[in-house]
C-alpha positions as CSV (number, residue, x, y, z in Angstrom):
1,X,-54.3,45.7,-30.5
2,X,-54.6,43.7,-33.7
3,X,-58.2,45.5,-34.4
4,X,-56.8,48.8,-33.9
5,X,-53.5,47.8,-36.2
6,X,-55.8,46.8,-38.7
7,X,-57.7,49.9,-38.8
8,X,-55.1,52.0,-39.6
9,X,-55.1,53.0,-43.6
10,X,-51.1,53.5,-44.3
11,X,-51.1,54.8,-48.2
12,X,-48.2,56.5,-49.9
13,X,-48.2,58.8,-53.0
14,X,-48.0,56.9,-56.2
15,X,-45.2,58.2,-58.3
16,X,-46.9,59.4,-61.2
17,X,-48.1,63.0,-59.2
18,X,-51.5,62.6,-59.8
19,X,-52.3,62.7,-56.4
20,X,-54.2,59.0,-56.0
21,X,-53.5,56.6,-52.9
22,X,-53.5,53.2,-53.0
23,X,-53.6,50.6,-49.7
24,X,-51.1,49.5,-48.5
25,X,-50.6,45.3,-48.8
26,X,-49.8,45.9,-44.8
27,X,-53.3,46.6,-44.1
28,X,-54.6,43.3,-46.4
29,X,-51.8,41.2,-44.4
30,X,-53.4,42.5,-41.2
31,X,-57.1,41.8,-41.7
32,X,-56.1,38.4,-43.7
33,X,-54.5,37.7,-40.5
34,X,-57.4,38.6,-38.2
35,X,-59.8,36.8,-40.5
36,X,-58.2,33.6,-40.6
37,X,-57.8,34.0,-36.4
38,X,-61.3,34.4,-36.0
39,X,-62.0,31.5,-38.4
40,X,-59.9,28.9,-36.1
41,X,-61.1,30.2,-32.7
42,X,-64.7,29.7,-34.1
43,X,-63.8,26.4,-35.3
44,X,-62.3,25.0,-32.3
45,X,-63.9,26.9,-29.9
46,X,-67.7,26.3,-30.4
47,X,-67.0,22.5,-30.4
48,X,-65.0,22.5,-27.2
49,X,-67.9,24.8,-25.1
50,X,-70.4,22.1,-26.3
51,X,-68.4,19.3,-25.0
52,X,-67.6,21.1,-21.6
53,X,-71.3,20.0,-20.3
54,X,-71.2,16.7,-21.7
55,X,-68.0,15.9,-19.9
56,X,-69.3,16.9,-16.7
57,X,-72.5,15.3,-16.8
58,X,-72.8,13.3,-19.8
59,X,-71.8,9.4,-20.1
60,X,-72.7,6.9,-17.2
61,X,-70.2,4.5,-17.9
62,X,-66.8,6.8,-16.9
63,X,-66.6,8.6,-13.7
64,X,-65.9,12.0,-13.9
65,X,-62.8,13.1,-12.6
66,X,-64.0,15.5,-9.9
67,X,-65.4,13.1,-7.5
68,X,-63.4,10.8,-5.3
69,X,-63.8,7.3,-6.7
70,X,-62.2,7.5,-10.3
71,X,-61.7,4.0,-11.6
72,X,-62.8,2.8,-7.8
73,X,-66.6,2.5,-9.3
74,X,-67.7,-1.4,-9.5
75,X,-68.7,-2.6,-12.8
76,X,-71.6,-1.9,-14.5
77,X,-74.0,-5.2,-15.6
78,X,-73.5,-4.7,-19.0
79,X,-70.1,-4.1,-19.6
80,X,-67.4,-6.9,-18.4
81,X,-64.9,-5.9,-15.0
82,X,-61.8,-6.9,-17.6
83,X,-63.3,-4.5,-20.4
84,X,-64.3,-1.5,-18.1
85,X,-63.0,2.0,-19.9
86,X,-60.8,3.9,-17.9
87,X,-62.0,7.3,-20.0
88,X,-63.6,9.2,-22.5
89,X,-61.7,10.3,-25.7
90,X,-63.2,14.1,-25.2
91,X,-61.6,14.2,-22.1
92,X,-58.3,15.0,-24.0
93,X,-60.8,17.4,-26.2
94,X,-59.2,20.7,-24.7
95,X,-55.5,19.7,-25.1
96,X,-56.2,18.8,-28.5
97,X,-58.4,22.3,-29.1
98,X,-55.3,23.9,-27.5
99,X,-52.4,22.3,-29.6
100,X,-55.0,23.2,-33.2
101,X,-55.4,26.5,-31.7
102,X,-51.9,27.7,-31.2
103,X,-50.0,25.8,-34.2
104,X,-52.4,27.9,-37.0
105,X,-51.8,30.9,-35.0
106,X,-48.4,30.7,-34.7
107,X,-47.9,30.1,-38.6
108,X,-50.4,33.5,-38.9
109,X,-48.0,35.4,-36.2
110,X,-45.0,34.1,-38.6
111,X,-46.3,34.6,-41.9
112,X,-47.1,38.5,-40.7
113,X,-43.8,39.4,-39.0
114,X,-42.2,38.0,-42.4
115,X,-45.0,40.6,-44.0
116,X,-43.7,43.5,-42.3
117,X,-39.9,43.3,-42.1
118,X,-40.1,43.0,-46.1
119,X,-42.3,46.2,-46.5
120,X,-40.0,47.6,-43.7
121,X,-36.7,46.9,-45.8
122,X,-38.4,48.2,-48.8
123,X,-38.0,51.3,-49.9
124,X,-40.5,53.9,-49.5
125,X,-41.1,56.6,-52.3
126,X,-39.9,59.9,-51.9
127,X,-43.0,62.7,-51.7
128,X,-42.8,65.4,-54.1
129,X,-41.1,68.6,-53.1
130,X,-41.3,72.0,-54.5
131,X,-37.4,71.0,-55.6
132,X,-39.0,68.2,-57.2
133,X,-42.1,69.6,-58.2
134,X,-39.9,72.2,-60.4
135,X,-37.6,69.6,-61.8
136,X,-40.7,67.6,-62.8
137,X,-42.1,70.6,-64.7
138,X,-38.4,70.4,-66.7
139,X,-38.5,67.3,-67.3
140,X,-35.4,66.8,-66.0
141,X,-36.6,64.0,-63.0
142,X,-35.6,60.6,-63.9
143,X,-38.5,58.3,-64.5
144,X,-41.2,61.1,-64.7
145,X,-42.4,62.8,-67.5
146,X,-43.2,66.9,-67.4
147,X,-46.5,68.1,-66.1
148,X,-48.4,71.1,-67.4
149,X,-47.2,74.7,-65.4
150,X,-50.2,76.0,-63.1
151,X,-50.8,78.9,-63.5
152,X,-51.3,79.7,-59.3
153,X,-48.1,78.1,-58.1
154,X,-45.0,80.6,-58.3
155,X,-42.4,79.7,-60.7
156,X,-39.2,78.3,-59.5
157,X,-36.7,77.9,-62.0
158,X,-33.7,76.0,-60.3
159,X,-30.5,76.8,-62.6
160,X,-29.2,73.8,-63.8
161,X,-25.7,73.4,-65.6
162,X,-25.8,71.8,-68.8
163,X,-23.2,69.6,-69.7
164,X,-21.8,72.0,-72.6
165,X,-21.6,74.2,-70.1
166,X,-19.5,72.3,-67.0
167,X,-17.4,70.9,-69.7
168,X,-16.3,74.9,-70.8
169,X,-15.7,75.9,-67.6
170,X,-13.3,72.5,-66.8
171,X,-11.4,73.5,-69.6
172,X,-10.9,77.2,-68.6
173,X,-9.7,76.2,-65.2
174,X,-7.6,74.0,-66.5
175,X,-5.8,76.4,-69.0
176,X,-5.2,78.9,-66.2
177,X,-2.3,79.3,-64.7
178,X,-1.5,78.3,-61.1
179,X,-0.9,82.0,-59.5
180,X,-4.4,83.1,-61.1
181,X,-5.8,80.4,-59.1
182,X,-4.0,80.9,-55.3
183,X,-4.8,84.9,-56.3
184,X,-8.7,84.1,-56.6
185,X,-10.8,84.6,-53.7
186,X,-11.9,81.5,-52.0
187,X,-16.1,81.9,-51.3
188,X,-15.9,80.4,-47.9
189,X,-13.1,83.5,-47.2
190,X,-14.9,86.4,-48.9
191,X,-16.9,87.6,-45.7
192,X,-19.5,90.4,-45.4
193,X,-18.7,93.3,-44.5
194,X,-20.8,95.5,-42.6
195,X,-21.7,98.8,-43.9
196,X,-19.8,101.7,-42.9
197,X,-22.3,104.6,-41.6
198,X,-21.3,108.0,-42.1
199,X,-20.8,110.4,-39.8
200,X,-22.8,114.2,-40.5
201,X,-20.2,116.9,-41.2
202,X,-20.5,119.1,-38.5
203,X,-21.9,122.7,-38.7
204,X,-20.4,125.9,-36.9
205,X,-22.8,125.8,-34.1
206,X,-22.0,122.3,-33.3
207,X,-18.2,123.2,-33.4
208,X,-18.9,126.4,-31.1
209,X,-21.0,123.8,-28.6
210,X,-18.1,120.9,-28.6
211,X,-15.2,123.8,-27.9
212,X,-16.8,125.6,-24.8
213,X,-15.9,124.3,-21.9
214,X,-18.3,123.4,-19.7
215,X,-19.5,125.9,-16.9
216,X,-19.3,124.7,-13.8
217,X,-21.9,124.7,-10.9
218,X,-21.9,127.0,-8.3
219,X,-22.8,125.4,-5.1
220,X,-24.9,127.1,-2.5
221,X,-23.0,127.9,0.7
222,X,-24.5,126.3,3.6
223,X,-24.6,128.7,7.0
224,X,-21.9,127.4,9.9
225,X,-23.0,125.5,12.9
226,X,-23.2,127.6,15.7
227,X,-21.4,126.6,18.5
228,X,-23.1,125.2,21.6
229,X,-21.8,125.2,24.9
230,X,-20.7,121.5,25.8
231,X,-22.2,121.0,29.1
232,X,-19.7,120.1,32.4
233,X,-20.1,116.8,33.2
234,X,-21.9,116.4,37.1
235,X,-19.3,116.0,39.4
236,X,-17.6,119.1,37.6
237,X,-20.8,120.7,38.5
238,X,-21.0,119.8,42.1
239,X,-17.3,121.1,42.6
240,X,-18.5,124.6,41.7
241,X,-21.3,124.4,44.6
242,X,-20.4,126.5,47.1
243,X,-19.9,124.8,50.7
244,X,-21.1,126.4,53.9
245,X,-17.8,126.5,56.5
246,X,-17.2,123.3,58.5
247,X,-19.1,122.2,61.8
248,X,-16.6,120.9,64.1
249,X,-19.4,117.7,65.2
250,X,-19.3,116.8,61.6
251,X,-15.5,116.3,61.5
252,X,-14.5,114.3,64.5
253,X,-11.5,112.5,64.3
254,X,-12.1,108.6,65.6
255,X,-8.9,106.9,66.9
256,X,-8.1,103.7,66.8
257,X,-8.6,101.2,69.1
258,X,-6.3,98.7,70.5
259,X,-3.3,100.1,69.5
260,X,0.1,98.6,71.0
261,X,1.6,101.4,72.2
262,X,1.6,101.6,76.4
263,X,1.4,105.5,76.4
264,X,-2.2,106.9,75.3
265,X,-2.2,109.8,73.2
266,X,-3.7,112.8,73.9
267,X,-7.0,113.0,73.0
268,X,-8.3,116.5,75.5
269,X,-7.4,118.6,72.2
270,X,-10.1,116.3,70.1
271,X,-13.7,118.1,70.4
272,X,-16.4,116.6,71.6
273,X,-19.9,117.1,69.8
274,X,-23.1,118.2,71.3
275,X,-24.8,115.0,70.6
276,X,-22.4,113.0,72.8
277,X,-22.9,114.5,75.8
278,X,-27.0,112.7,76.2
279,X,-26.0,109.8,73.9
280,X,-27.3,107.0,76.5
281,X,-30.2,109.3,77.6
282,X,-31.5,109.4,74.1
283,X,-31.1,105.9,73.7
284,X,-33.0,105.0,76.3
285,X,-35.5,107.2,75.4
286,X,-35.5,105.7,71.6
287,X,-35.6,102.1,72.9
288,X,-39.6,101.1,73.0
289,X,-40.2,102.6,69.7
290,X,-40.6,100.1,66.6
291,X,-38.2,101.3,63.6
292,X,-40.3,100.3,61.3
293,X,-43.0,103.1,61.9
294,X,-39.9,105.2,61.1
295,X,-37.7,103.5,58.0
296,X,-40.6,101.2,57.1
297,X,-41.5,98.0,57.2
298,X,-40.6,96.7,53.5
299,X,-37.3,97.1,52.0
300,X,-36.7,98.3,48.1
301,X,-36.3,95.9,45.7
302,X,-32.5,95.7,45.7
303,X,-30.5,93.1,43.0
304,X,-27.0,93.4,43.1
305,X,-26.5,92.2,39.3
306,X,-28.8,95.5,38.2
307,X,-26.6,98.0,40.5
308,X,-23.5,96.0,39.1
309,X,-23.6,94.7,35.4
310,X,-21.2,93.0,33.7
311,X,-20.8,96.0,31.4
312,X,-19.3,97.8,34.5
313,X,-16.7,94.8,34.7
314,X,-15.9,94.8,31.1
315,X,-15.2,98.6,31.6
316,X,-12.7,98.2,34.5
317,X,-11.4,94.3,32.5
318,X,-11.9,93.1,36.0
319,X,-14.0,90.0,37.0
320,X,-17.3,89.9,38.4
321,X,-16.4,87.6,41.9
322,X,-18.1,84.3,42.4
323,X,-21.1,84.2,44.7
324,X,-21.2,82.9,47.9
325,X,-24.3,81.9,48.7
326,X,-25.4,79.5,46.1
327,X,-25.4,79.8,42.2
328,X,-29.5,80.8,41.9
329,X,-28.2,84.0,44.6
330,X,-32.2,84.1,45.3
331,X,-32.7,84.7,49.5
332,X,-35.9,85.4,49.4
333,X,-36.5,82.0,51.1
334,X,-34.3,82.5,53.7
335,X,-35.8,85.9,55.4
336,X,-37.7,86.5,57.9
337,X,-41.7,85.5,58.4
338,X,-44.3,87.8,59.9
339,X,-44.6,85.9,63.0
340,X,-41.0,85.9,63.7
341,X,-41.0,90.0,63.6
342,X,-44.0,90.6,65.6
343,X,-42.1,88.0,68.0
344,X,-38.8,89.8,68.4
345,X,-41.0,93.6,68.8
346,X,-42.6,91.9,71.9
347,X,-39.1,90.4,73.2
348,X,-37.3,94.0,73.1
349,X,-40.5,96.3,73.8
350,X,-40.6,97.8,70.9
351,X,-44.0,98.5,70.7
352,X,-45.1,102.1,70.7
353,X,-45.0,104.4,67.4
354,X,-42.3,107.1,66.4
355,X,-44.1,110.8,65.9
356,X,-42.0,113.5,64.9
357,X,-41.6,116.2,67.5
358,X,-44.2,119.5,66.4
């Protein structure tokens, strides 16, 4: 970060307009810094790397301090037990390094953030602008003296009151009186007003075109819907059949049975039908022939909630009833087997085949 700092140029314009730079005394601060840095880590540094290997494995007369029998080693021939050196003075040479390192760095760290909150506070110089560029070519900019036109740049020619002038016109307000004042127009309330565009005179043809009404649009007349005859609806149509005249058979009157009176009624006016009179023969006749050979043996898929739907409820706001045989209402389980037919055809003899009489 410090090498990157110091590589930064920071100039400003000098003041006199002639375009030069000059460097900035940040950037000296910053490499005087960095130099003097370098200088103490090379000077403290080098020494302590050479001293590293000498404290490990230099000296025979002080133990080094990794192994296991510091101040524990008997005493050496030459050198008294009483006067036997407990260390070296270069093992304190890194604390020492450390303590040079950081107090000369920290002085440098000072001595530069001192540096830059004084150019910080100072003030920097203003750039020239074409404002200041014109007033420069006056002469009128403190501190600056006028600079030669050039001929490429436009001319700007800012107007400037001279003091004769501001003076005159203090004295003019002054002697006016107080209603020609409130009577002249503020600038801030004098606003633009937008430009009135004008309208084209009109002609005669354009009259004549504005005055006629406009003619309205005839719309096409659509041919009438012929009527259709509305068709009867089926019971209407079955009404209108004509019937064939009754068959006394076909109306027989049943009585009822078990009635509590003690006198039977008369029943020698009722009719008796034709079929009546051989009813037991025929049913002897009909009773070794299997029924299925004549209605079939499988029965048509018949689910009671498809013949009555709940639409058919809603119609007639009545209930459909509860079912009583279970909530699935699947019997499919309960009929019969195969085994169980063929076993109640041999039981009542019915075993021979219906055939329609030629």
């Amino acid at each position: 970060m410090a090498l990157g700092m110091a590589d930064k140029d920071v100039r400003y314009h000098s003041m006199d307009g002639e375009g030069e730079s000059r460097e900035s005394q940040l950037t000296v601060c910053q490499r005087c810094g960095i130099g003097m840095l370098c200088l103490v880590m090379t000077c403290y540094f080098i020494p302590m790397l050479s001293f590293i290997p000498l404290a490990l494995f230099g000296g025979l007369h002080t133990p080094s301090p990794w192994d296991g029998h510091y101040n524990k080693v008997a005493p050496e021939p030459n050198i008294p037990a009483k006067e036997m050196p407990t260390g070296r003075w270069y093992w304190n040479l890194p604390l020492v390094t450390l303590i040079l390192l950081l107090v000369p760095s920290g002085i440098i760290f000072l001595m530069y953030q001192l540096k830059m909150r004084s150019l910080t506070h100072q003030k920097a110089p203003a750039r020239p602008g074409g404002l200041l560029d014109a007033m420069r070519q006056r002469g009128t900019l403190p501190g600056s003296r006028p600079m030669p036109r050039s001929p490429s740049s436009p001319a700007v020619e800012p107007q400037v009151a001279s003091p004769g002038s501001a003076g005159a016109e203090r004295k003019r307000s002054r002697d006016e009186s107080p209603e020609a004042l409130r009577s002249r127009p503020l600038p801030q309330n004098v606003r633009p007003t937008a430009a009135k565009t004008k309208v084209a005179p009109m002609t005669g043809a354009n009259k004549d075109l504005k005055a006629s009404p406009p003619t309205p649009k005839l719309k096409a007349k659509r041919p009438p819907v012929p009527a259709f005859k509305s068709e009867l609806e089926p019971w209407l149509v079955l009404r209108q059949m004509p019937l064939p005249p009754k068959k006394p058979e076909d109306n027989y009157e049943i009585s009822d049975k078990g009635s509590d009176s003690e006198e039977e009624d008369d029943r020698s006016s009722k009719t008796i039908p034709e079929w009546s009179e051989k009813y037991l023969e025929l049913l002897q006749t009909q009773s070794d022939i299997d029924a299925d050979t004549i209605f079939g043996s499988r029965v048509p898929k018949c689910d009671l909630e498809d013949v009555f739907k709940d639409s058919d409820y809603m119609k007639f706001q009545t209930e459909r009833p509860p079912r009583r045989r279970g909530s699935s209402g699947e019997w499919r389980h309960d009929s019969l087997s195969r085994e169980e037919i063929c076993a109640y055809k041999r039981k009542t003899g019915q075993l021979q085949r219906w055939q329609a009489k030629a």
